[in-house]
N, C-alpha and C positions, 0 to 999 in steps of 0.2 A: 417508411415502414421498417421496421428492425426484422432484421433475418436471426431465424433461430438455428441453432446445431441440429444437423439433422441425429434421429435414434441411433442409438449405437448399441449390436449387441453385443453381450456380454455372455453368448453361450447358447446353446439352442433354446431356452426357455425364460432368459434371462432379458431382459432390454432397459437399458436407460435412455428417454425421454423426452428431453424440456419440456415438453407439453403436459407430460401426464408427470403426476406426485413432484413437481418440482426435479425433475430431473433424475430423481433418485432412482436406483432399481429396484422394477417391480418385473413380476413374473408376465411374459408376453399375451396382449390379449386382453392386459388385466388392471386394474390397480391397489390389488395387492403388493404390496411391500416385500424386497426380499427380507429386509430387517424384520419385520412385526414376526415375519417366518420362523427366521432363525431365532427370536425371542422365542417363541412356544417351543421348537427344539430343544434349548435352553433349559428350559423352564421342566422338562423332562413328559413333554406331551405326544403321545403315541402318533407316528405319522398318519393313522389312517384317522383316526379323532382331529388333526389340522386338516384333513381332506376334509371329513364332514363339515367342520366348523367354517371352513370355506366355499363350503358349497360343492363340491368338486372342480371349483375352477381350479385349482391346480393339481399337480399328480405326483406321485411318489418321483420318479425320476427327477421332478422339476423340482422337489426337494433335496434329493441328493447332489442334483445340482448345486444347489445356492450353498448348500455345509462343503460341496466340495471349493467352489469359489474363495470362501471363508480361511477355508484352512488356508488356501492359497494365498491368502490375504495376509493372513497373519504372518506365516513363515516371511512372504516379502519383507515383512514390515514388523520383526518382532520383536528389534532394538528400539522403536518409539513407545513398548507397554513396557520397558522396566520400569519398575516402581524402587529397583533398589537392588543389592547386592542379598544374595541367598545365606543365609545364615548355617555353620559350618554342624 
């Protein structure tokens, strides 16, 4: 039998998985994506219209969550998105 990683949080409302969406983060509870999430953020979609469109399984905090994760995300790692040197 193959032993899987157990869940690991990623925050109070955050969890990644192997069981659930391939491992990816999704909001705890749930299998919501944090990515599909931040897509509609993105995408310039009012938080409390991502609550309804979700049903309310997730909540504004667990959204400011995952955009705060993000940023944190990037800043670590924001010499892998150069595309190129800034033009003077």
């Amino acid at each position: 039998m193959e032993k899987t990683s157990p869940p690991q949080l990623l925050g109070r409302y955050i969890v990644a998985d192997p069981a659930i969406c391939h491992g990816k983060p999704t909001f705890r509870g749930t299998r919501i994506m944090v990515a599909d999430v931040l897509e509609q953020v993105a995408d310039g979609l009012a938080w409390e219209t991502i609550i309804e469109e979700w049903r309310g399984s997730i909540t504004e905090e667990a959204i400011a969550e995952a955009v705060s994760l993000a940023r944190r995300a990037l800043l670590d790692h924001v010499a892998e998105y150069i595309v190129g040197p800034t033009v003077a």
